[in-house]
C-alpha positions in Angstrom: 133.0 -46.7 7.6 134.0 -46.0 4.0 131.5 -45.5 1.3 133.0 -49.0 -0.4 132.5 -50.8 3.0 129.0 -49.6 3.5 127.8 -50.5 0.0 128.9 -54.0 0.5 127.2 -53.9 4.3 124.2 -53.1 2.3 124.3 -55.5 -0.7 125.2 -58.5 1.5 122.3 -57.2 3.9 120.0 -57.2 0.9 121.0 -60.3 -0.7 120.2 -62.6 2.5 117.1 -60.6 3.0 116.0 -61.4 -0.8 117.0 -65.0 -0.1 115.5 -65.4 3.1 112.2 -64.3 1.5 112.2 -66.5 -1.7 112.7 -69.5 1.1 109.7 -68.1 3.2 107.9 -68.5 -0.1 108.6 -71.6 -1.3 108.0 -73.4 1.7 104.8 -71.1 2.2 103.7 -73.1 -1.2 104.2 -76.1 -0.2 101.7 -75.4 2.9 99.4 -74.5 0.3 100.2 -77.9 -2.1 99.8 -80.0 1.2 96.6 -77.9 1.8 95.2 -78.8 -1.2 96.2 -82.3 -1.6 94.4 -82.9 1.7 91.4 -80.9 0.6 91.5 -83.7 -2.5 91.4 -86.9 -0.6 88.8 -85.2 1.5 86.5 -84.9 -1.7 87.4 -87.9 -3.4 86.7 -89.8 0.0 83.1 -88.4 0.1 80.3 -89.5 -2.3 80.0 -87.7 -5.5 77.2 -85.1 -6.0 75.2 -84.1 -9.1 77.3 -82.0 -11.1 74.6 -79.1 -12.0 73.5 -79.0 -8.5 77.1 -77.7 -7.4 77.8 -75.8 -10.5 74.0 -74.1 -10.1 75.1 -73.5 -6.2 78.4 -72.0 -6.9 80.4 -74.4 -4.9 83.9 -73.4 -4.5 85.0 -77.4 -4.9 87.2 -79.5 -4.5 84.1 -81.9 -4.7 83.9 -84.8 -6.6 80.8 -85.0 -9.2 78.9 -87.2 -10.9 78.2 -87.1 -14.5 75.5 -85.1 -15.8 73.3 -84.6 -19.3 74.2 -81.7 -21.9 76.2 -80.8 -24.9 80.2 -80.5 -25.2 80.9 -76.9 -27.0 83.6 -76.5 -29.6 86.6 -76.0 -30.3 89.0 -78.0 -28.3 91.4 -75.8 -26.0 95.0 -77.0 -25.6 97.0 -75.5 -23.2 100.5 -75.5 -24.8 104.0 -75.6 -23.4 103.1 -78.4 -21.1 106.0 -80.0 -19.9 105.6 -83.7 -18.1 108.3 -86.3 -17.9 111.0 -83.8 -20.2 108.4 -83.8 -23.2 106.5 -80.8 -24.1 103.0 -81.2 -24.9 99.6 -79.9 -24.4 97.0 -79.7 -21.7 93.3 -80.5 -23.3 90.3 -78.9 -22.0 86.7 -78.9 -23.8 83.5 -76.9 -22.5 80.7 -78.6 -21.1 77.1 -77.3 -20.8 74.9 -79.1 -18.3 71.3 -78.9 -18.4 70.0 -76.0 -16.2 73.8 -75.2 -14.9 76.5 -72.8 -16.3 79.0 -74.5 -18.8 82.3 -75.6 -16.9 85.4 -76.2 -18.4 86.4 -79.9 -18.0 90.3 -81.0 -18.4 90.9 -84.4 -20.2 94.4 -85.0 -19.5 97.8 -84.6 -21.1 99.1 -85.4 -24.8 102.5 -84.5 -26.4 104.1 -83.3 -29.2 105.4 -85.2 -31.7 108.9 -84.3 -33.3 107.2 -82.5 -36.3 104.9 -80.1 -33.4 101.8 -81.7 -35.5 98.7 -81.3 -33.0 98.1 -84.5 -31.2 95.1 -86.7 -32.2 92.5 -85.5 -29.2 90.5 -88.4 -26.7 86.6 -89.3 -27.5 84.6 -87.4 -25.8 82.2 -88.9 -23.6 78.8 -89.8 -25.7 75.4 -88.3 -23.8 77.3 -86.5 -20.7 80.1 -85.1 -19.0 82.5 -87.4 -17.5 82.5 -88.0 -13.3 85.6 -86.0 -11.7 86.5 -83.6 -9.3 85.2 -80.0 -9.6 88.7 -77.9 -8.7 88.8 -74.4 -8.5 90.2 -72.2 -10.9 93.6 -72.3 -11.8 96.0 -69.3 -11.5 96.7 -68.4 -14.7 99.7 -66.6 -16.6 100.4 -62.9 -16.8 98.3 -62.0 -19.1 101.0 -59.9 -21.4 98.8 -59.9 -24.8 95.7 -61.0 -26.1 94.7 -64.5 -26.5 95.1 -65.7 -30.1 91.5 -65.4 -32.7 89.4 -68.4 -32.2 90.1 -70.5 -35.3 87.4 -71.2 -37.7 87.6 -75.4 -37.4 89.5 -77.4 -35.4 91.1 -77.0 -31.7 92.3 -73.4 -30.2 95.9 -73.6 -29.4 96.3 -71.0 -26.0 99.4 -70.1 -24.0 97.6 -69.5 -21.0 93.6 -70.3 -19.1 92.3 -67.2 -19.0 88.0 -67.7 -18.1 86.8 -63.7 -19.0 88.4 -63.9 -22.2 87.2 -67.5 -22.9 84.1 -66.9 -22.1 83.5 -63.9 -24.2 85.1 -65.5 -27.3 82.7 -69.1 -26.8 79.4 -66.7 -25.6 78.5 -68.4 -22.4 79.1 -68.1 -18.6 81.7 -69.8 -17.9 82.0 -71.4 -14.3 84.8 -70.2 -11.9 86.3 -73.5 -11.6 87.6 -76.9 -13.8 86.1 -80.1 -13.7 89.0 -82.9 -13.8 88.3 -85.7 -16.0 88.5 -89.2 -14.0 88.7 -89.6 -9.7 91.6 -91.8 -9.6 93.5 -90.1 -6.6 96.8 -90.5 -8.1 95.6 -88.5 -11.0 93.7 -85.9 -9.3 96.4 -85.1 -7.1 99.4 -85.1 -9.4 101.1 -81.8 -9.4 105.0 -81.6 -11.2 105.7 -79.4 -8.2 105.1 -81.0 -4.8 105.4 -79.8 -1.4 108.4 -81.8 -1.1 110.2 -80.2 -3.9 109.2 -76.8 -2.4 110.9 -77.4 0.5 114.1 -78.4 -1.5 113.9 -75.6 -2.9 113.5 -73.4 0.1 116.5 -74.7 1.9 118.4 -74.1 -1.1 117.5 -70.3 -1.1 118.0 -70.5 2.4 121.6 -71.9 2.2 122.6 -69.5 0.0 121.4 -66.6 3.0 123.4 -68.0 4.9 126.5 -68.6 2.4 126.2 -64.6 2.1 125.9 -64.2 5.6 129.2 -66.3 6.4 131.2 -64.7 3.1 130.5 -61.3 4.7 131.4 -62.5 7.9 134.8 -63.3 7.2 135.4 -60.5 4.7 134.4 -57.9 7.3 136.9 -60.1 10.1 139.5 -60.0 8.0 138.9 -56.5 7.2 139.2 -56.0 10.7 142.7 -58.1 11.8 144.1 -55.7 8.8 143.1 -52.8 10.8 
């Protein structure tokens, strides 16, 4: 075999091998999305527990919670580069501290830019308490490729990623390993811009194009062979 002839034996090779994988992947997350939507309905099926009871226990959640007494800690965090329906916009988190529990960091939904990028005008927090939701573990969060920006002075903190160590050194409390999600309306709870099902779409796409390398070399090498 020629030096040109093996080189292509071993970039075809290694192209359907790379493709196989990403497939394997993406349909390995959408076991994990189906996991967790089923783990969801699980907890928003049960009956809701006292929120500092499963924050002071270190429950790994999903489980849904009820509201509970303490103080909301500033500033605002909004998750930016939020992207829902082909808007960009912001995810909103605050910081709750329940009596007698570590301070959790509670998400309050979606809001998005307007034309001019002016910050969006933020929901009411709820008076005396923490809202009822579902206590979710953490999320995974970005690469972490420089420092978070300074904490402003007034008004909300504008982040491009979650990241708990570094929020909870900058706000001075422990900050639980998980996020409680505003509201138990399944639909809500459960929404995800990448379902299983598009997973899967994706997978098979990866996979087709293994097998679109497979076939091209195929018929190369074949015809490489009749010239013979």
């Amino acid at each position: 075999m020629s030096l040109q002839r093996l080189l292509l034996s071993l970039a075809a090779l290694a192209a359907i091998a790379v493709f196989a994988s990403l497939g394997r992947w993406q349909l390995g997350r959408a076991e994990l999305k189906e996991q967790r939507e089923e783990a969801l309905a699980a907890a928003l099926a049960a009956a809701p527990r006292g929120l500092a009871d499963v924050l002071a226990a270190g429950h790994p959640g999903p489980v849904r919670v009820r509201a509970a007494a303490g103080r909301w800690l500033e500033p605002a965090l909004l998750l930016d580069n939020q992207v829902r329906d082909r808007r960009n916009g912001v995810r909103v988190y605050r910081v709750f501290q329940p009596d007698g529990a570590p301070a959790v960091l509670v998400e309050l939904g979606w809001l998005p830019w307007s034309p001019e990028r002016r910050l969006p005008s933020l929901p009411e927090l709820p008076s005396g308490g923490s809202p009822e939701g579902v206590l979710l573990p953490w999320p995974g969060q970005a690469l972490a490729l420089a420092p978070l920006p300074p904490r402003p002075g007034r008004g909300p903190w504008l982040l491009p990623r979650i990241e708990r160590e570094a929020l909870a050194a900058a706000l001075g409390v422990a900050l639980y390993d998980g996020v409680l999600l505003a509201g138990v309306d399944p639909a809500v709870a459960i929404e995800d811009p990448m379902p299983p099902e598009r997973h899967r779409g994706y997978a098979v796409q990866w996979f087709a194009l293994a097998a679109l390398v497979a076939i091209v070399y195929g018929v190369l090498s074949w015809k490489h062979r009749r010239r013979r």
